[in-house]
C-alpha positions in Angstrom: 0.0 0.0 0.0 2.5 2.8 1.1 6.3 3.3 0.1 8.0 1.4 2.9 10.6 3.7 4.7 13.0 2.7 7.5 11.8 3.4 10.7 12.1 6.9 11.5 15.6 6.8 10.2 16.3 10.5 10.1 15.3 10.8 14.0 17.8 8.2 15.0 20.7 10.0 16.5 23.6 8.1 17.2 25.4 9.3 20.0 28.8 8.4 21.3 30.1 7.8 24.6 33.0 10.8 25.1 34.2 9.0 28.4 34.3 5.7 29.8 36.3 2.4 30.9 37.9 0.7 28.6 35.4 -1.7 27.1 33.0 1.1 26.2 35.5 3.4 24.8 36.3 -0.2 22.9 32.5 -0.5 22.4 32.1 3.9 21.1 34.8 2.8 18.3 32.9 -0.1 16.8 29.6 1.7 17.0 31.2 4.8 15.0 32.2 2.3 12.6 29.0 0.3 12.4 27.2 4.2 11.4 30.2 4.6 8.6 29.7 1.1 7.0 25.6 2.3 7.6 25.9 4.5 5.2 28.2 2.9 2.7 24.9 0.6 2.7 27.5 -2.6 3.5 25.0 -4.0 6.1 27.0 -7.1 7.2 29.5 -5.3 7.9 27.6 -2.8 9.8 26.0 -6.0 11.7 29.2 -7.3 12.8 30.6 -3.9 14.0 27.3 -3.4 16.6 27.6 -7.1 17.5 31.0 -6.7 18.5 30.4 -3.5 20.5 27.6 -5.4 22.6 30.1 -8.0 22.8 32.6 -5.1 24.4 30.1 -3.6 26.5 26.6 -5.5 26.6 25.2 -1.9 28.4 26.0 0.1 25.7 22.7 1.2 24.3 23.9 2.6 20.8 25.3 -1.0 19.8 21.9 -2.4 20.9 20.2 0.2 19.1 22.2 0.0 16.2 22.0 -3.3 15.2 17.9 -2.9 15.2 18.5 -0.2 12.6 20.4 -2.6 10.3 18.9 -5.7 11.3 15.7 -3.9 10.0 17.0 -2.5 6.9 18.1 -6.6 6.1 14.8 -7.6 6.5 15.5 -9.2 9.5 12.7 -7.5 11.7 12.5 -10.5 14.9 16.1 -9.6 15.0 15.7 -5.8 15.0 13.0 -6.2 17.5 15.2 -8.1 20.0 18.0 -5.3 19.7 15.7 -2.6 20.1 13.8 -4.1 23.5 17.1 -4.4 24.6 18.3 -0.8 23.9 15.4 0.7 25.6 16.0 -1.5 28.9 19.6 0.3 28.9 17.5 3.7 28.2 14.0 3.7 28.4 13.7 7.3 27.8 14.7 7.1 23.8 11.5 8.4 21.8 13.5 7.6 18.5 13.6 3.6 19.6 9.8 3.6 20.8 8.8 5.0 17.4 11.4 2.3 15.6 9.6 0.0 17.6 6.6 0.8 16.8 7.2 0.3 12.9 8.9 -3.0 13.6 5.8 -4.6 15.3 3.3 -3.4 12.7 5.2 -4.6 9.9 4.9 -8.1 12.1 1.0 -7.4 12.7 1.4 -7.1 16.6 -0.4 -3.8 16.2 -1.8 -2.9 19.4 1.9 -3.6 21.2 2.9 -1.3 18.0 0.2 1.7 19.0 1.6 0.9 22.4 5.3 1.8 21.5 4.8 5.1 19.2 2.3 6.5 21.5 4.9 5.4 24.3 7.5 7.7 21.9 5.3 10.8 21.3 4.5 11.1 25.4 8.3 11.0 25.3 8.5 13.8 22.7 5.0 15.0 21.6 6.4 17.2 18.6 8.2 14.1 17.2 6.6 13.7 13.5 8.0 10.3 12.7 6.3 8.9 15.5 2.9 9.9 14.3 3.8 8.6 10.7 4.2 5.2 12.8 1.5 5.4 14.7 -0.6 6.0 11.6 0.2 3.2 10.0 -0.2 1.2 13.1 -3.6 2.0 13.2 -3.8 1.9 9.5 -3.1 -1.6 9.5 -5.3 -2.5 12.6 -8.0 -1.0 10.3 -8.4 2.0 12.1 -8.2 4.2 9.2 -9.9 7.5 10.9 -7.3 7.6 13.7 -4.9 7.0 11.4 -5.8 10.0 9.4 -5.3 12.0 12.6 -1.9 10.5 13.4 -0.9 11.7 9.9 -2.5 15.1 10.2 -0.8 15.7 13.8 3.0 14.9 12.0 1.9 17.4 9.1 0.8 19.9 11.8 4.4 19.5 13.0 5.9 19.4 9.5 4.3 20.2 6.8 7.1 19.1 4.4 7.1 15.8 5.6 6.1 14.4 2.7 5.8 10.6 3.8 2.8 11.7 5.8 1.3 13.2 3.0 1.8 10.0 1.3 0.3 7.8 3.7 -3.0 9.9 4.4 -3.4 10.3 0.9 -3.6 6.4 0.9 -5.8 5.8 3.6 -8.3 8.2 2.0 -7.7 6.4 -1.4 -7.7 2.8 0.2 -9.0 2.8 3.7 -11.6 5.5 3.7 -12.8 5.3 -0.2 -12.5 9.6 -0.2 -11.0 10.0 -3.3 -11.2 14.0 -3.2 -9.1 14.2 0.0 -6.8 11.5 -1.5 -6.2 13.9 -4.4 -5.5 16.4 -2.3 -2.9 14.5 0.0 -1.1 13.2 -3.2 -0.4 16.5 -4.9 1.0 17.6 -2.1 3.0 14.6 -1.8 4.4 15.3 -5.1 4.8 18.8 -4.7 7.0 18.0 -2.1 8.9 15.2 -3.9 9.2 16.1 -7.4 12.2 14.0 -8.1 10.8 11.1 -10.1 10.5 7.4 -7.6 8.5 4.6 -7.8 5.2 6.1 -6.3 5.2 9.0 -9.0 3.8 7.7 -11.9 1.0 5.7 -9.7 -0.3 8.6 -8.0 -0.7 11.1 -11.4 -2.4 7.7 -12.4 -5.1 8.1 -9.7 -4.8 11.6 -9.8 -5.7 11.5 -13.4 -8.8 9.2 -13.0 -10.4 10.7 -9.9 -9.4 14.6 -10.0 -12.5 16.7 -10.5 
């Protein structure tokens, strides 16, 4: 239905630990080199890197939550889900790892722990967009289409160039809610927003086309 994304990728920030014993300054190195392999997209690599901080420091909660960003990005969602519980029993407080969460457990169908964990990261940090975008397609896929429309129009009332939430209301009208005007609506702005060519663009002038009156 909607152009899968990573989970709230660009609010993942990894930080590094500036001070510690030994095994976590050990553990800091391999996490810096697990985000440079990251984003060389060599995701083994980048797997083996976070596995071998944990292995240096099992408390360190950028190796934990690490590997659930890569593990996720292979596919392998149990995996990231594992890595991600595990980060936020070393820090509980992480909004960005609720809302990853979140998006890991609704691509499993376990969609009422997913509401759970995005809701979980927008107490944490209510103007946190990608969290909404999660949560709407949690409830998107428990067939709750209506609060999903309001998850997506609370991240565009927090960003209104967030064109992924654009995307995925303009969907739910289309698909979920059978609106076909405020669809329209939702994907013009979408494309607006995105008018480098992808694989969505020549789909939605297609509907655009048919239904636009």
């Amino acid at each position: 239905m909607t152009r899968q994304l990573g989970p709230a990728m660009a609010c993942l920030f990894w930080a590094v630990v500036a001070a510690a014993p030994a095994g976590a300054q050990s553990a800091s190195a391999l996490c810096k080199r697990g985000v440079s392999l990251y984003g060389q997209h060599k995701l083994r690599e980048a797997e083996a890197a976070f596995r071998a901080a944990i292995k240096a420091d099992a408390r360190s909660f950028e190796a934990h939550s690490g590997l659930g960003v890569v593990l996720y990005a292979m596919g392998k969602t149990d995996g990231a889900i594992e890595a991600w519980r595990a980060a936020l029993k070393i820090d509980p407080r992480s909004a960005s790892v609720h809302s990853n969460l979140g998006a890991a457990l609704t691509k499993k169908g376990k969609t009422a722990e997913a509401i759970a964990a995005c809701r979980q990261a927008i107490k944490l940090k209510p103007k946190f967009p990608g969290a909404y975008l999660n949560l709407g397609r949690a409830y998107y896929t428990a067939g709750r289409h209506r609060d999903a429309v309001n998850a997506y129009n609370s991240a565009i009332k927090i960003d209104a160039r967030f064109a992924d939430a654009w995307l995925n209301l303009g969907w739910t009208y289309a698909k979920g809610l059978n609106d076909s005007k405020q669809a329209v609506r939702a994907f013009k702005e979408y494309l607006r927003l995105t008018p480098e060519p992808n694989d969505c663009t020549c789909l939605l002038k297609d509907y655009i086309a048919k239904h636009d009156r």
